[in-house]
N, C-alpha and C positions, 0 to 999 in steps of 0.2 A: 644574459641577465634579464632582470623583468624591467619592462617601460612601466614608469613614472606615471603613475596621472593627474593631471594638471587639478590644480586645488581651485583654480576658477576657472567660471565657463569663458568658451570658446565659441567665437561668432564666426558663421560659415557665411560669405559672403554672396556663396552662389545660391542659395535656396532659402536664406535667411531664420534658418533655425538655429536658436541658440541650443547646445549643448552640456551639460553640466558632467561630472566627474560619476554623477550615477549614470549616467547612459552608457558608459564604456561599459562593457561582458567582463565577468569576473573572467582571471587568465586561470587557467587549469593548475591543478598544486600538484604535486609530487606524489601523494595518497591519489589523487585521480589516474592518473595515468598505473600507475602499481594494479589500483583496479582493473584498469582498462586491460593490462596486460594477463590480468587474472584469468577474469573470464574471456580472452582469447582474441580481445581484437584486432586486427590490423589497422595500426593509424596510420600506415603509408597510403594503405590504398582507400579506407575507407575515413579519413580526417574529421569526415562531418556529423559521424555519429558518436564525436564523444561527448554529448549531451546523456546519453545513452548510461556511460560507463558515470556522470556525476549524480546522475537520479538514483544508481545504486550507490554507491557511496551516501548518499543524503538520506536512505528509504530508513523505513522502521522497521521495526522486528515486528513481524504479524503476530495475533495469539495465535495458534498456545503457546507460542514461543515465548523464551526469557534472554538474557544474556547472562552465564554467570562467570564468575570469575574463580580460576584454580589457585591451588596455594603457588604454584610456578609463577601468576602470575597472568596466563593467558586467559583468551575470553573464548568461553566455545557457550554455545547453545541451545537449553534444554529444552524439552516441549513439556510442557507442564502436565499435559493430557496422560503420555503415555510414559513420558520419564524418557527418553532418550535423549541422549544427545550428541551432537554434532558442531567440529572445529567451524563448519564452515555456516553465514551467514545462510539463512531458509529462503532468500530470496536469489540468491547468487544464481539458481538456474533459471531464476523467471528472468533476468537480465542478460546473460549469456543468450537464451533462445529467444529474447526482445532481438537484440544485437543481428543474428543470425537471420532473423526473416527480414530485418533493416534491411541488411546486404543483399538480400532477394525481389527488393521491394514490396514487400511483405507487409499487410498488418500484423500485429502480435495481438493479440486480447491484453485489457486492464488488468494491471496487479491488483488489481481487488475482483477480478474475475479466476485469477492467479490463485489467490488467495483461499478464497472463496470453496474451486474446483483442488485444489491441494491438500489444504490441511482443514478437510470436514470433520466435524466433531464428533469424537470417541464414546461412546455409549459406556458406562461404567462397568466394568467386570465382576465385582463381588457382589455378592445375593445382596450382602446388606445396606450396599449403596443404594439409594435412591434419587432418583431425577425428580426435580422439582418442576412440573411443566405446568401447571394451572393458574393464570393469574386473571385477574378481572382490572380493565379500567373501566372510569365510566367521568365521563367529561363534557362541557355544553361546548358547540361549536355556536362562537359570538357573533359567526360571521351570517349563520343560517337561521341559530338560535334552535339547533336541533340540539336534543341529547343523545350522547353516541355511549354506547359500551363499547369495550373489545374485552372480549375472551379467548387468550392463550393458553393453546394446550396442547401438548406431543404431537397432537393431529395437525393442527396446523392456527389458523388466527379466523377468529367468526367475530362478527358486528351487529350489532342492531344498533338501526335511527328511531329514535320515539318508538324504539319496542318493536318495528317492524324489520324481521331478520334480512341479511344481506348475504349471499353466496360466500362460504370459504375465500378468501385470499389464495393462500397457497398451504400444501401438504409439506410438513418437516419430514424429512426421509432420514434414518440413518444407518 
Protein backbone atom coordinates (compact mmCIF):
# COMPACT_ATOMS: atom_id res chain seq x y z
CA UNK A 1 0.00 0.00 0.00
CA UNK A 2 1.21 3.62 -0.22
CA UNK A 3 2.92 5.31 3.22
CA UNK A 4 0.90 8.14 4.72
CA UNK A 5 2.56 11.39 4.95
CA UNK A 6 2.52 12.94 8.08
CA UNK A 7 0.43 16.20 7.83
CA UNK A 8 2.94 17.99 10.40
CA UNK A 9 6.50 18.34 10.45
CA UNK A 10 8.86 16.17 11.91
CA UNK A 11 11.86 17.02 14.01
CA UNK A 12 15.14 15.00 13.32
CA UNK A 13 16.97 15.24 16.39
CA UNK A 14 20.27 14.19 15.04
CA UNK A 15 21.05 17.17 12.57
CA UNK A 16 18.27 19.27 13.64
CA UNK A 17 16.31 19.99 10.41
CA UNK A 18 12.85 20.23 10.52
CA UNK A 19 11.04 18.38 7.80
CA UNK A 20 7.77 19.20 6.38
CA UNK A 21 5.22 16.89 4.30
CA UNK A 22 6.76 18.72 1.05
CA UNK A 23 10.15 17.45 1.45
CA UNK A 24 9.09 13.71 1.07
CA UNK A 25 9.58 12.66 -3.16
CA UNK A 26 6.25 12.24 -4.81
CA UNK A 27 5.85 8.05 -4.77
CA UNK A 28 5.66 6.79 -8.48
CA UNK A 29 1.72 6.32 -9.73
CA UNK A 30 0.71 3.43 -11.73
CA UNK A 31 0.86 5.55 -15.27
CA UNK A 32 4.62 5.88 -14.37
CA UNK A 33 5.72 2.79 -14.18
CA UNK A 34 3.24 1.43 -17.44
CA UNK A 35 5.52 4.22 -18.90
CA UNK A 36 8.54 2.93 -17.50
CA UNK A 37 7.68 -0.43 -18.91
CA UNK A 38 6.90 1.18 -22.28
CA UNK A 39 9.79 2.40 -23.40
CA UNK A 40 11.71 -0.67 -21.88
CA UNK A 41 13.17 -0.12 -18.86
CA UNK A 42 14.40 -2.42 -16.25
CA UNK A 43 13.64 -1.30 -12.68
CA UNK A 44 15.32 -4.34 -11.25
CA UNK A 45 18.36 -3.62 -12.26
CA UNK A 46 18.28 -0.11 -13.01
CA UNK A 47 15.71 1.46 -9.97
CA UNK A 48 17.37 4.90 -10.05
CA UNK A 49 16.43 6.07 -13.43
CA UNK A 50 12.95 6.22 -13.06
CA UNK A 51 13.10 10.04 -12.79
CA UNK A 52 13.84 9.30 -16.33
CA UNK A 53 10.43 7.26 -17.24
CA UNK A 54 8.33 10.52 -15.01
CA UNK A 55 9.88 13.55 -17.23
CA UNK A 56 8.25 11.55 -20.08
CA UNK A 57 5.02 11.15 -18.61
CA UNK A 58 5.05 15.05 -17.54
CA UNK A 59 6.92 16.20 -21.17
CA UNK A 60 4.74 18.33 -23.80
CA UNK A 61 3.91 17.67 -27.06
CA UNK A 62 6.58 19.53 -29.13
CA UNK A 63 5.37 21.52 -32.38
CA UNK A 64 4.37 20.53 -34.98
CA UNK A 65 2.85 18.25 -33.05
CA UNK A 66 -0.99 18.17 -31.71
CA UNK A 67 -2.85 15.57 -29.80
CA UNK A 68 -6.07 14.56 -31.31
CA UNK A 69 -8.69 12.70 -30.31
CA UNK A 70 -10.48 9.73 -32.60
CA UNK A 71 -14.16 9.08 -32.54
CA UNK A 72 -13.03 5.49 -30.62
CA UNK A 73 -11.96 7.61 -28.33
CA UNK A 74 -8.09 7.30 -28.36
CA UNK A 75 -5.57 10.04 -28.54
CA UNK A 76 -2.80 9.60 -31.22
CA UNK A 77 -0.87 12.46 -32.68
CA UNK A 78 -0.73 14.68 -35.61
CA UNK A 79 2.01 16.79 -36.97
CA UNK A 80 0.42 19.83 -38.23
CA UNK A 81 3.44 20.50 -40.69
CA UNK A 82 2.97 17.40 -42.69
CA UNK A 83 -0.32 15.87 -41.62
CA UNK A 84 0.81 12.59 -40.30
CA UNK A 85 0.06 11.04 -37.66
CA UNK A 86 1.09 8.75 -35.12
CA UNK A 87 -0.48 6.34 -31.79
CA UNK A 88 2.61 6.97 -30.18
CA UNK A 89 3.66 10.26 -28.16
CA UNK A 90 6.75 12.24 -30.56
CA UNK A 91 8.84 12.14 -27.54
CA UNK A 92 8.73 8.54 -26.47
CA UNK A 93 12.07 7.83 -28.44
CA UNK A 94 13.91 10.86 -27.06
CA UNK A 95 13.08 9.03 -23.67
CA UNK A 96 13.60 5.59 -24.40
CA UNK A 97 17.39 6.63 -25.85
CA UNK A 98 17.70 9.17 -22.70
CA UNK A 99 17.03 5.80 -20.61
CA UNK A 100 19.55 3.78 -22.80
CA UNK A 101 22.67 5.98 -22.56
CA UNK A 102 21.52 6.43 -18.65
CA UNK A 103 22.31 2.67 -18.36
CA UNK A 104 25.62 3.33 -20.16
CA UNK A 105 26.50 6.15 -18.23
CA UNK A 106 26.00 8.13 -20.92
CA UNK A 107 24.93 11.87 -21.50
CA UNK A 108 21.86 12.05 -23.79
CA UNK A 109 21.52 15.76 -25.37
CA UNK A 110 18.46 18.13 -24.18
CA UNK A 111 14.87 17.44 -25.37
CA UNK A 112 15.06 20.66 -26.88
CA UNK A 113 18.16 19.68 -28.68
CA UNK A 114 15.85 16.63 -29.30
CA UNK A 115 13.52 18.64 -30.60
CA UNK A 116 15.17 20.95 -32.23
CA UNK A 117 17.57 18.16 -34.43
CA UNK A 118 13.97 15.93 -34.91
CA UNK A 119 11.25 17.74 -36.05
CA UNK A 120 12.85 20.74 -38.42
CA UNK A 121 10.53 22.61 -40.01
CA UNK A 122 8.70 21.76 -43.36
CA UNK A 123 9.07 24.16 -46.16
CA UNK A 124 5.57 24.47 -47.85
CA UNK A 125 4.99 22.36 -50.88
CA UNK A 126 2.42 24.12 -53.05
CA UNK A 127 3.65 26.99 -55.57
CA UNK A 128 0.88 29.05 -53.96
CA UNK A 129 2.07 28.91 -50.48
CA UNK A 130 4.20 31.38 -49.19
CA UNK A 131 6.65 31.78 -46.28
CA UNK A 132 6.33 34.84 -44.51
CA UNK A 133 10.25 35.46 -43.42
CA UNK A 134 10.82 39.28 -43.38
CA UNK A 135 10.09 41.05 -40.21
CA UNK A 136 11.70 44.20 -38.81
CA UNK A 137 11.95 45.15 -34.86
CA UNK A 138 13.47 48.07 -33.76
CA UNK A 139 13.64 48.91 -29.97
CA UNK A 140 15.91 51.17 -27.34
CA UNK A 141 17.95 49.20 -25.12
CA UNK A 142 17.53 51.33 -21.65
CA UNK A 143 20.09 49.63 -20.38
CA UNK A 144 22.98 51.25 -22.98
CA UNK A 145 20.45 53.66 -24.45
CA UNK A 146 21.24 52.24 -27.80
CA UNK A 147 18.67 51.79 -30.50
CA UNK A 148 18.72 48.30 -31.94
CA UNK A 149 16.91 46.99 -35.05
CA UNK A 150 16.70 43.33 -35.99
CA UNK A 151 15.73 42.20 -39.34
CA UNK A 152 14.39 38.53 -39.94
CA UNK A 153 14.57 36.90 -42.95
CA UNK A 154 14.81 33.17 -44.55
CA UNK A 155 18.50 34.09 -44.37
CA UNK A 156 18.97 34.23 -41.26
CA UNK A 157 18.62 37.41 -38.13
CA UNK A 158 20.98 40.83 -39.01
CA UNK A 159 21.03 43.89 -36.41
CA UNK A 160 22.21 47.21 -36.23
CA UNK A 161 23.22 49.51 -32.92
CA UNK A 162 22.64 53.25 -33.78
CA UNK A 163 22.73 52.33 -37.49
CA UNK A 164 25.93 50.72 -37.39
CA UNK A 165 25.46 47.06 -38.82
CA UNK A 166 26.37 43.81 -36.68
CA UNK A 167 27.50 40.43 -38.46
CA UNK A 168 24.53 37.69 -39.16
CA UNK A 169 23.65 35.78 -36.04
CA UNK A 170 22.82 32.64 -37.53
CA UNK A 171 21.73 31.17 -41.34
CA UNK A 172 18.00 29.41 -41.23
CA UNK A 173 18.62 26.18 -43.33
CA UNK A 174 15.85 24.23 -44.52
Amino acid sequence: GKKQRSETPTTNLLDLTVKTKNDVPDEYTDRDYEYANWIGMDLVKYPHLMPIAREGIQSMIPPPWKSVKTKEGDVVYQNKDTGEIQDNHPLDDYFRNKYLSATKGEEYMSVEEYILETFKPVRPQSPESTIICNSNVLFLDVTTGYTIQMMASCSGLKYTVDGAPRPPVRRVNY
